[in-house]
Every structure is written in structure tokens, then in C-alpha cells.
DRENDO-1510 file (C-alpha; in Angstrom, 1 decimal, always signed):
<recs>
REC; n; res; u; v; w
REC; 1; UNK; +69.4; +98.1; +55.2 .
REC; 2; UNK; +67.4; +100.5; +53.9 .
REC; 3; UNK; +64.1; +102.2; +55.0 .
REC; 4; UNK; +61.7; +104.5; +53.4 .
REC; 5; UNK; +61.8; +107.4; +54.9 .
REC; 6; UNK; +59.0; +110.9; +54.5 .
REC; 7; UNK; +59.9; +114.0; +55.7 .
REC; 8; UNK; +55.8; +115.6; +56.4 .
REC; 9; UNK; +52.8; +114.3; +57.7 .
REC; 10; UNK; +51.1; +114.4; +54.3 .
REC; 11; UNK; +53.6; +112.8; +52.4 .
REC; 12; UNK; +53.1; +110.1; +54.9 .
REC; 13; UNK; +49.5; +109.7; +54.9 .
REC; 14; UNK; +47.8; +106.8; +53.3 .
REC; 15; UNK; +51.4; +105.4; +52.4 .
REC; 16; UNK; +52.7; +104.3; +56.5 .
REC; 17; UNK; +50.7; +102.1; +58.2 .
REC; 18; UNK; +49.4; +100.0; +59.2 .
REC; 19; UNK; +52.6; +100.4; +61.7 .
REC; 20; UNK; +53.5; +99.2; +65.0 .
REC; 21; UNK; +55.3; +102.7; +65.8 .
REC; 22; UNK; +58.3; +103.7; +68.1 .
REC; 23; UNK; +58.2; +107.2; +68.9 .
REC; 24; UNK; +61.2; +109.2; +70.1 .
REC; 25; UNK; +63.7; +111.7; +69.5 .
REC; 26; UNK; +66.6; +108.7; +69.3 .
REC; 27; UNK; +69.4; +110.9; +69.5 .
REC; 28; UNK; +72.1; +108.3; +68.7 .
REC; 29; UNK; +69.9; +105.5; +68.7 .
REC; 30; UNK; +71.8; +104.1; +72.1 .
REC; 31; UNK; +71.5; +101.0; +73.9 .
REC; 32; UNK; +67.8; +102.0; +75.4 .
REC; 33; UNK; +67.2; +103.0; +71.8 .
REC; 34; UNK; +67.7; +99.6; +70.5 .
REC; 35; UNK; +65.4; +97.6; +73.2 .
REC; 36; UNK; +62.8; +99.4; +71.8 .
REC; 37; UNK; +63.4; +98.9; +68.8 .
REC; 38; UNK; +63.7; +95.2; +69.3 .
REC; 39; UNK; +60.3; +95.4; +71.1 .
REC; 40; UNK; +58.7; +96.8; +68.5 .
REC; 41; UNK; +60.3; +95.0; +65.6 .
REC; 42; UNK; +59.1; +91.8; +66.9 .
REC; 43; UNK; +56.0; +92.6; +68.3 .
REC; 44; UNK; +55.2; +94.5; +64.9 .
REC; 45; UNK; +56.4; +90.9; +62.7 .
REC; 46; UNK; +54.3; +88.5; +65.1 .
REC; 47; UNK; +51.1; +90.9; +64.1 .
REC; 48; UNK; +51.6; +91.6; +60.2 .
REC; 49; UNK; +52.4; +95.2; +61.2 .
REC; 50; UNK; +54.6; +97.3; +59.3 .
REC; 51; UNK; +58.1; +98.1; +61.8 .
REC; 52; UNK; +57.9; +101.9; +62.0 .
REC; 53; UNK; +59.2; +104.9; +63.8 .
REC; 54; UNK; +58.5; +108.2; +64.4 .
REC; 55; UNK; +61.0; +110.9; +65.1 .
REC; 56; UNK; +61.0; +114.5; +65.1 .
REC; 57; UNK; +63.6; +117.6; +63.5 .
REC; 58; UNK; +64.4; +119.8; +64.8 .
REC; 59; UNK; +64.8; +119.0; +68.2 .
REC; 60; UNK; +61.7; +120.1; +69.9 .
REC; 61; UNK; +63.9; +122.0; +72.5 .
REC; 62; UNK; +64.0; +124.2; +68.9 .
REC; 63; UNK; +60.7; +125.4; +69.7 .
REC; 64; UNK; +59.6; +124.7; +73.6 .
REC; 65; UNK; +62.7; +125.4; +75.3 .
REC; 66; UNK; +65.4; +127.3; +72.4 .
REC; 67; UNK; +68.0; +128.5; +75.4 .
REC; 68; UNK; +68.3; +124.6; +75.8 .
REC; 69; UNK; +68.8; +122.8; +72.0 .
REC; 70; UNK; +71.3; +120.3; +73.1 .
REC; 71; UNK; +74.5; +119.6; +70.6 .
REC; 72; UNK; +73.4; +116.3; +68.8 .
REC; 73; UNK; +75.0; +112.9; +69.3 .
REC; 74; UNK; +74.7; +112.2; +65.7 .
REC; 75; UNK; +73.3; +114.2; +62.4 .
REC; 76; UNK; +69.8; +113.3; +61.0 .
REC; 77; UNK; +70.9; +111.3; +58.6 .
REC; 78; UNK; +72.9; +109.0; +60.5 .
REC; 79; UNK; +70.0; +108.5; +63.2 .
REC; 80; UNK; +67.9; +107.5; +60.3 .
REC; 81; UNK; +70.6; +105.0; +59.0 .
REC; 82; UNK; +71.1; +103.6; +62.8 .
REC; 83; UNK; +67.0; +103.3; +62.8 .
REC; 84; UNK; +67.4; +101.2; +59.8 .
REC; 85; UNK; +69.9; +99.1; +60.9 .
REC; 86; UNK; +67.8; +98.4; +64.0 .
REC; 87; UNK; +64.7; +97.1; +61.8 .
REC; 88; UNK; +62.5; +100.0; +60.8 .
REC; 89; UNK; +60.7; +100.2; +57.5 .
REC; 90; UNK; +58.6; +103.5; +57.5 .
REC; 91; UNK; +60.4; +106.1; +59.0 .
REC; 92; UNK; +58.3; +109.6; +59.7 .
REC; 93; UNK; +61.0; +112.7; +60.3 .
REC; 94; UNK; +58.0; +115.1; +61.6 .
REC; 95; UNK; +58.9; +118.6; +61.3 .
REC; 96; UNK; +58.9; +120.4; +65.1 .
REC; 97; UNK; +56.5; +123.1; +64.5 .
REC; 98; UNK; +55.2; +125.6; +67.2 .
REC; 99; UNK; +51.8; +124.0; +65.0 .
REC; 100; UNK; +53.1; +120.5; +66.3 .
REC; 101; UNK; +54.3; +121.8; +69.6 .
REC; 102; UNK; +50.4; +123.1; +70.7 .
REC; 103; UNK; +48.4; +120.3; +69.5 .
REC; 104; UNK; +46.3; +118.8; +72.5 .
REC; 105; UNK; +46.9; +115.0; +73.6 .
REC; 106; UNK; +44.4; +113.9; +72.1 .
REC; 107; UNK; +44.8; +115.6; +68.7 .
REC; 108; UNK; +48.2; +114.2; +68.3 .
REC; 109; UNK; +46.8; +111.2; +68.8 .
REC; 110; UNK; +44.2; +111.4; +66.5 .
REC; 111; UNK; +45.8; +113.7; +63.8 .
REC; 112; UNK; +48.9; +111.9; +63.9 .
REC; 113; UNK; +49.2; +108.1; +64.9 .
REC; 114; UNK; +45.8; +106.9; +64.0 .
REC; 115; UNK; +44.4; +109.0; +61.2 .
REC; 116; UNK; +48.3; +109.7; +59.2 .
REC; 117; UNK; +49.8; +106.8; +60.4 .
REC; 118; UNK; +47.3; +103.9; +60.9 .
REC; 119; UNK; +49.0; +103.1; +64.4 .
REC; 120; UNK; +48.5; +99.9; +65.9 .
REC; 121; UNK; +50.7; +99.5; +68.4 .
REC; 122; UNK; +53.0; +102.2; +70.3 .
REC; 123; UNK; +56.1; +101.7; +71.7 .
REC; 124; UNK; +57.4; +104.9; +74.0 .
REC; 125; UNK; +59.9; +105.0; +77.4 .
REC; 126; UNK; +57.9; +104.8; +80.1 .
REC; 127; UNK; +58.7; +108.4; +81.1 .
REC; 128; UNK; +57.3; +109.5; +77.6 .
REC; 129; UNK; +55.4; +112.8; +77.5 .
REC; 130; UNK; +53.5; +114.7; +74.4 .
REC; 131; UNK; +51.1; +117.1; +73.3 .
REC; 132; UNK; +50.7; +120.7; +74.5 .
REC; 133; UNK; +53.3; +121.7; +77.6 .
REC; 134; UNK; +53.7; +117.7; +77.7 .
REC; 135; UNK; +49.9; +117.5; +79.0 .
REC; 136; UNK; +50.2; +113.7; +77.5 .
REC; 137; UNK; +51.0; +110.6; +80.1 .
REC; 138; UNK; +51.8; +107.1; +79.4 .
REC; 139; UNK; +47.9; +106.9; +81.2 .
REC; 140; UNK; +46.7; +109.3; +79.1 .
REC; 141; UNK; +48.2; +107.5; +76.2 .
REC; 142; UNK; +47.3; +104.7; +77.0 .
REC; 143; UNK; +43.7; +105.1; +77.4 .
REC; 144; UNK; +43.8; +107.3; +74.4 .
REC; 145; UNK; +45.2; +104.1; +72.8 .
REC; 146; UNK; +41.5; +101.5; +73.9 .
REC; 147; UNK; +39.5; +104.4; +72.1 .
REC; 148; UNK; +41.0; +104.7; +69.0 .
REC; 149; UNK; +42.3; +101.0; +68.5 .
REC; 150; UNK; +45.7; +100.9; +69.6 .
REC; 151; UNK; +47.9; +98.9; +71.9 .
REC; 152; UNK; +50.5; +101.0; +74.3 .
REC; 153; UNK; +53.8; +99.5; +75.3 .
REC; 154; UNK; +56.0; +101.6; +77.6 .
REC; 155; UNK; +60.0; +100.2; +78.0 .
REC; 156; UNK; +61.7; +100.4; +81.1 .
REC; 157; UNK; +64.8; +102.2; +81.2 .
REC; 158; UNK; +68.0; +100.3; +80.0 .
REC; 159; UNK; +70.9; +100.2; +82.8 .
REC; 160; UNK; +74.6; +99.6; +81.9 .
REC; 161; UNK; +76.6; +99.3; +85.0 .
REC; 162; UNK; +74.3; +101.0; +87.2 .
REC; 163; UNK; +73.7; +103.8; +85.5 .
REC; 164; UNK; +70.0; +104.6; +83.0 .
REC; 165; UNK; +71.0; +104.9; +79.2 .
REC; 166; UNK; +70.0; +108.1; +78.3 .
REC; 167; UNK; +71.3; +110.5; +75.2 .
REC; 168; UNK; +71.9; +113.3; +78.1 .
REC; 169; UNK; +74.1; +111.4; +79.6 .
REC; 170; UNK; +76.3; +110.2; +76.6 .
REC; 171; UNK; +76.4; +113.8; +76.2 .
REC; 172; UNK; +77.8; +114.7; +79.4 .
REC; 173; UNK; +80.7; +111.5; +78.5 .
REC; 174; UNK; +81.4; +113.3; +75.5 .
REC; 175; UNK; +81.4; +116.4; +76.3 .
REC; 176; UNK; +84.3; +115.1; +79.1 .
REC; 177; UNK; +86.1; +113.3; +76.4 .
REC; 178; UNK; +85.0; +110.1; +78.0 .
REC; 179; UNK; +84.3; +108.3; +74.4 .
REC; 180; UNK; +84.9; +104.9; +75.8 .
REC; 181; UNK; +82.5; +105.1; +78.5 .
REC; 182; UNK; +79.8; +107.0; +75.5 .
REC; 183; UNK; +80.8; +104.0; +73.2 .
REC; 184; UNK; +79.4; +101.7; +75.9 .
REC; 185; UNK; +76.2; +103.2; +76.3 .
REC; 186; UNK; +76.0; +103.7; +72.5 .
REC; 187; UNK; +76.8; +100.0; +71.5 .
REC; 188; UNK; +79.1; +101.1; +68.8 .
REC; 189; UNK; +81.8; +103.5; +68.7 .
REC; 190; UNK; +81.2; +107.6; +68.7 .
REC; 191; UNK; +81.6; +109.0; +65.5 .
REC; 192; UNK; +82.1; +111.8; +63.0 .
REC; 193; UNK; +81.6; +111.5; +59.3 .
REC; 194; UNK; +81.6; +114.1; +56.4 .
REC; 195; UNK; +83.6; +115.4; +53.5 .
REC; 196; UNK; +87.2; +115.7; +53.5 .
REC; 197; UNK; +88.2; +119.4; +52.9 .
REC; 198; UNK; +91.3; +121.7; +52.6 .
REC; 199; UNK; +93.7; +122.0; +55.7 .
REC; 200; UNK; +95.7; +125.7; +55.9 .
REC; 201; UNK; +98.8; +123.5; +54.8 .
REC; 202; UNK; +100.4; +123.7; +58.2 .
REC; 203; UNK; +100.8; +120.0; +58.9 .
REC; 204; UNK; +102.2; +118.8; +56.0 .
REC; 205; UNK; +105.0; +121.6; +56.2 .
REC; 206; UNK; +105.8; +121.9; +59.8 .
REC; 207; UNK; +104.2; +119.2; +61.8 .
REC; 208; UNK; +102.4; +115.6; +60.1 .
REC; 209; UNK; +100.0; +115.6; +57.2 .
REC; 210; UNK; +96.4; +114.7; +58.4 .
REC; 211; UNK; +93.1; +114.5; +56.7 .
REC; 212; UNK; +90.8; +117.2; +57.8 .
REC; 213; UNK; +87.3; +116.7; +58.3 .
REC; 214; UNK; +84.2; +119.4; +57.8 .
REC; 215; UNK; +82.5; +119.6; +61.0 .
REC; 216; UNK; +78.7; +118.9; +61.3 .
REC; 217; UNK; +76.8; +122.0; +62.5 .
REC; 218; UNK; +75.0; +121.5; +65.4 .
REC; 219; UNK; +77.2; +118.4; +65.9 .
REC; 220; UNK; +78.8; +117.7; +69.5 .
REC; 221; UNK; +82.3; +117.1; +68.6 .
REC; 222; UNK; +84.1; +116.3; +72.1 .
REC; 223; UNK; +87.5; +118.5; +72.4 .
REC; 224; UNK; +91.1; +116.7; +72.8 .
REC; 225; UNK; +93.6; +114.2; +70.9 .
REC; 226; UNK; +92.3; +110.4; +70.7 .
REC; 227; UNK; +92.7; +107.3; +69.2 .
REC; 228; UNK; +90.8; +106.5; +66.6 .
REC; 229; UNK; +89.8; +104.6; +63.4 .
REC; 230; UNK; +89.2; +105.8; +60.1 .
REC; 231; UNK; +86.8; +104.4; +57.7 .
REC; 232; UNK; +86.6; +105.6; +53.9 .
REC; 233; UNK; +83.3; +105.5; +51.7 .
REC; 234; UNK; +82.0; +104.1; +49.8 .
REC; 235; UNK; +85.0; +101.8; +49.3 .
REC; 236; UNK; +85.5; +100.9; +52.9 .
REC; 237; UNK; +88.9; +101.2; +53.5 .
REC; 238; UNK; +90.2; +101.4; +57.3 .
REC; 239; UNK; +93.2; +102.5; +58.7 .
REC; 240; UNK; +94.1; +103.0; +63.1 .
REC; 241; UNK; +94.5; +106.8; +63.4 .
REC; 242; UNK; +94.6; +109.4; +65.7 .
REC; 243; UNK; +92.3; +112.6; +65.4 .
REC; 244; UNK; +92.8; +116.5; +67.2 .
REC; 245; UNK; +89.8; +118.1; +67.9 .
REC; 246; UNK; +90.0; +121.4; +68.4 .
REC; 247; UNK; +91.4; +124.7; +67.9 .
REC; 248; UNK; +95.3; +124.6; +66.9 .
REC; 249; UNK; +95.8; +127.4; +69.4 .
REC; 250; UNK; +99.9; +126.3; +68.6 .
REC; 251; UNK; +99.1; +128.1; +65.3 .
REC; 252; UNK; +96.9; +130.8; +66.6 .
REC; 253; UNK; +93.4; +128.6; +65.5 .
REC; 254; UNK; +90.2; +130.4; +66.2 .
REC; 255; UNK; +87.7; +127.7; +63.8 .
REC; 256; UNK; +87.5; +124.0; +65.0 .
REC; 257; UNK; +89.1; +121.6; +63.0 .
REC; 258; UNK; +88.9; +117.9; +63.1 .
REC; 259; UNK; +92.4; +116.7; +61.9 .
REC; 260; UNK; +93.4; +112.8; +61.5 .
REC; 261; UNK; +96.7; +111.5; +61.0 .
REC; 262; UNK; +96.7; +108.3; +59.3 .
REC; 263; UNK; +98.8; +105.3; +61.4 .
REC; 264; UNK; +99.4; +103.3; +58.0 .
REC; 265; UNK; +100.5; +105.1; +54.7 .
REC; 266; UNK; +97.3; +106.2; +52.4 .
REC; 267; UNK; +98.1; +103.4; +49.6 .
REC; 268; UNK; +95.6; +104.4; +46.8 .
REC; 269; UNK; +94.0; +107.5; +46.4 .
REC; 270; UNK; +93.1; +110.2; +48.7 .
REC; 271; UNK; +89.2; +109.6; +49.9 .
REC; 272; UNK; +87.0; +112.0; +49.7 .
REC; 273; UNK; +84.2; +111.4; +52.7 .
REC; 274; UNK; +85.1; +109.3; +56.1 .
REC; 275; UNK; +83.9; +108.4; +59.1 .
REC; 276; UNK; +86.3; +108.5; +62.0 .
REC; 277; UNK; +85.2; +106.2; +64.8 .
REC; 278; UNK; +86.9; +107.2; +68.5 .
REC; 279; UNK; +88.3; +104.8; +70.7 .
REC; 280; UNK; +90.2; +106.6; +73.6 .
REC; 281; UNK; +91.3; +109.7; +75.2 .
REC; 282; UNK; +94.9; +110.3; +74.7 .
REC; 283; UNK; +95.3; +114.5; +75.9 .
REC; 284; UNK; +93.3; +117.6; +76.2 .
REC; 285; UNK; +94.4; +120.1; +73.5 .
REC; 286; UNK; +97.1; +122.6; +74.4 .
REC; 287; UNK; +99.6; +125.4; +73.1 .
REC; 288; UNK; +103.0; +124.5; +72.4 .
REC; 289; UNK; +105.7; +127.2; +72.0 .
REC; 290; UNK; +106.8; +126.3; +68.6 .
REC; 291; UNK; +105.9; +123.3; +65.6 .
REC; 292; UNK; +108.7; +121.4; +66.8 .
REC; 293; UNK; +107.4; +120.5; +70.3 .
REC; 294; UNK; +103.9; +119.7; +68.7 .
REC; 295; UNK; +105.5; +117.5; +66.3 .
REC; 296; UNK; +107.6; +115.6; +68.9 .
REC; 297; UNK; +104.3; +115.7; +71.0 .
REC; 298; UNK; +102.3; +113.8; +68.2 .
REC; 299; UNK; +105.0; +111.9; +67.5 .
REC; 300; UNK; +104.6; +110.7; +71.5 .
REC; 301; UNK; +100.8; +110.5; +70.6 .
REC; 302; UNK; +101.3; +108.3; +67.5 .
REC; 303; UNK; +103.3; +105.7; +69.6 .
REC; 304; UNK; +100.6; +105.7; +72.6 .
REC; 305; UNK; +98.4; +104.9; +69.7 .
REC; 306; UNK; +99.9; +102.3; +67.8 .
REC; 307; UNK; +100.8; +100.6; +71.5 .
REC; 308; UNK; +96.7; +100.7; +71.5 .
REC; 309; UNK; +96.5; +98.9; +67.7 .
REC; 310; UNK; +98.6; +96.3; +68.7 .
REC; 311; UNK; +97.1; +95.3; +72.0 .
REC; 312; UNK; +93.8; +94.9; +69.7 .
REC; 313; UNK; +95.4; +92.9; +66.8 .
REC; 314; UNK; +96.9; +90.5; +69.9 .
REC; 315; UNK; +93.4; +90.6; +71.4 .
REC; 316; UNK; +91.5; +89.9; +68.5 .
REC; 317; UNK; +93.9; +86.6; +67.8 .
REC; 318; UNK; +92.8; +82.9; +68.0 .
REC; 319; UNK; +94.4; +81.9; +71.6 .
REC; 320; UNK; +97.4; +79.1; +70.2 .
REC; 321; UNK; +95.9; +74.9; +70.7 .
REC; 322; UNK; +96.8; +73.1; +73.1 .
REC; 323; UNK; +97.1; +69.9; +70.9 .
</recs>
């Protein structure tokens, strides 16, 4: 599903609204993410408004708080995909300006949602903050919201097993290696996508042959050995995998790679962009003393994985009739 999406304000204006809007940074479009956009999907379909969203690059932490920019859950492209996925039509990437950073409450209202966008309904967290030093309140925006014409809906926080969805939090998961637990709060698995490029050779000489994956910059690519899946586009062919994040300090690596080792052979050709989708945390990354050991080690890996595939193909069976 596809959305059309504008990158400025003034290639925006005239061509957006009239919207009901969802504005946020969605940073991998989690769990919380999705109520919202459910909220505003359907509230925007019962009123013949247009499903919209407004989202913001770079990270204003690029311009209020730079010491602070926080390693993305997923690239700008992908967040605009997920958006997509999750109903919007109209999506506005706003360029995070120190311009955009200083404008008053009451001029991003005005400048932005109502004169740009032709907002009729908002749809925010009910911690939500914006305009100058984050002067804005949900009260503020809401009574900004009766003057110009707008309705304000504010979304409680989202729980999953006791805990408030919330991107900084899936990063702290990640960042641990806990992908299952990030998957959870995600709804889908954690990811990496891009461009297959050259490996140093090493694997396919003194080790196993993997397909190496460019890294994303700014990207948070969580650190170990896990069991993955592999997806290839645009043809969509899938194979159970496991992926090293990391360093290779075994051959003396200083540059992250992101290496996957393929559980079934690559019938066909080689692809030339995936997406590899992470499951479960096998082992932090370490040093062997020689290629052998590694090799025997992700030879150990390769069976904990493919005693992981098996359990899911047994899972994923019709349970036998009774009759």
C-alpha cells in the first residue's frame, strides 16, 4: 500500500488536506504507533477526512538536544512504508529546522496544521509536546484546536505486559540483544534491509560463505549472533538464517559488518537487496584463536538454529483429527 508522500511544507500546501492528522516522530512505527493510527484512520473515514500523518527528519534531537540523536529503530524510508501499511494516505516528512524548532505554539499551529495542511482532526500521545522549548501542551493544543477549527485526540499509552510501548525502550531491548522482547513491542520482527555488498573473502575460504549486508548509517544494529530470516526483493524469496553482527575481531575487524549465512542452499541467483528479520539471541560476539574454532563455533550456531526452524515448522502445523 502506497501513500503519497512530500518532503516540505510548500510542496505540501494546497495538495494535503483536508486531513485528520497523526503527529509524531514514529520511530518504528510500534505497537503504541499503530493505536494511533487505527484511531485516526477510522475516525478520519467516518468524517470524509483524508488519513494523514505528520512526521519529522531529522530527528529533532538533531537540532534541540544534538549530544542526544538516538540510533534509529528503522531508516526513513521504512517508517514511511510501515505508516502506509497502517492506513495513511498523505504523509508530510517536515524537515527539523532550528526555523521549525523556534516557532511559538500557536504558530505551528497555525502555519502548519491548519493553514499547510487543512487539519481537522489531531491525533497525538497524551504526553505530546511542540513549539518553542516544548511550550505546547495537549491543553494548549487543545484549545488552540476550538479556535482554529480542529478536534484534539490524545492516546493513552499502549502497555504490553506491564510495561508503556515506547521507541526508547525498544531501543534499550535492542541495544541488549533482546530482539524477541523488541519484536513484541514492535508487532513484527526487528529488521535490517539494504544492498548486498562485497565481503573481504574470508568466509568463503576459511570459515562459511555468508551474504553481507551494507549497514544503514544512523541505523541501531544490535551487536551478537542470532537467528534470523532472510527475505530477498523484489522477488520475495525466504530462507531461515543466521546473522553476525559485529566486528570479526577473530580476523582483526575494526568496521561493522552484518554477515548471514543462509540455512538452505541459495538455489537461483544471488540477490542483490534483503531484509533480514531477527528472531533470537544465540551469543555475544567474541575472538577465537584461529578460523577453525569459529567455524566449528558456527557450525554449533547453525544447529541451535535449525533446532529453532524446526520447532516453528512443527508449530505452525495443523494439530492431526481426531476422527
Amino acid at each position: 500500500m502506497k501513500a503519497t508522500a512530500f518532503r516540505s511544507l510548500e510542496d505540501a500546501r494546497g495538495r494535503f488536506g483536508p486531513c485528520a492528522l497523526a503527529i509524531g516522530n514514529f520511530d518504528g512505527v510500534h505497537l503504541g504507533h499503530q493505536a494511533l493510527m487505527r484511531e485516526m484512520v477510522a475516525y478520519a473515514n467516518a468524517n470524509g477526512l483524508i488519513p494523514a500523518v505528520l512526521t519529522f527528519h531529522p530527528h529533532p534531537a538533531a537540532i534541540v538536544a544534538p549530544e542526544r540523536i538516538p540510533e534509529l529503530i528503522c531508516p526513513l524510508d521504512e517508517r514511511e512504508n510501515l505508516l502506509a501499511s497502517a492506513g495513511a494516505k498523505q504523509i508530510l516528512v517536515l524537515p527539523f529546522t532550528s526555523e521549525v524548532a523556534r516557532l511559538q505554539p500557536e504558530e505551528f499551529v497555525s502555519q502548519i496544521l491548519t493553514d499547510a495542511l487543512e487539519t481537522g482532526a489531531v491525533f497525538v500521545g497524551e504526553n505530546f509536546r511542540f513549539g518553542y522549548q516544548q511550550a505546547g501542551t495537549p491543553e494548549i493544543l487543545e484549545a488552540l484546536g476550538r479556535q482554529r477549527g480542529f478536534a484534539s485526540h490524545f492516546l493513552k499509552p499502549v502497555t504490553s505486559r506491564g510495561e508503556v510501548v515506547s521507541s526508547s525502550l525498544i531501543r534499550r531491548y535492542l541495544a541488549r540483544g533482546n530482539v524477541s522482547r523488541a519484536g513484541r513491542l514492535l508487532g513484527r520482527c526487528f529488521s535490517l534491509s539494504g544492498d548486498i555488498v562485497a565481503g573481504h573473502g574470508i568466509g568463503t575460504k576459511q570459515t562459511v560463505p555468508t551474504l553481507n549486508l551494507r549497514p544503514t548509517p544512523g541505523q541501531l544494529t544490535p551487536r551478537g549472533v542470532y537467528i534470523t530470516e532472510t527475505i530477498s526483493f523484489p522477488e520475495d524469496r525466504r530462507w531461515p538464517s543466521i546473522t553476525n553482527v559485529g566486528l570479526r575481531p577473530t580476523f582483526g575487524g575494526d568496521e561493522l559488518t552484518i554477515e548471514t549465512f543462509l540455512l538452505r542452499p541459495l538455489d537461483g541467483w544471488t540477490p542483490q537487496h534483503i531484509e533480514v528479520q531477527f528472531r533470537r539471541f544465540v551469543r555475544e560476539e567474541r575472538q577465537f584463536p584461529n578460523p577453525a574454532e569459529l567455524k566449528s563455533q558456527i557450525m554449533r550456531d547453525v544447529s541451535r538454529a535449525q533446532s529453532y526452524w524446526r520447532r516453528v515448522a512443527k508449530s505452525a502445523q495443523p494439530a492431526p483429527s481426531i476422527y
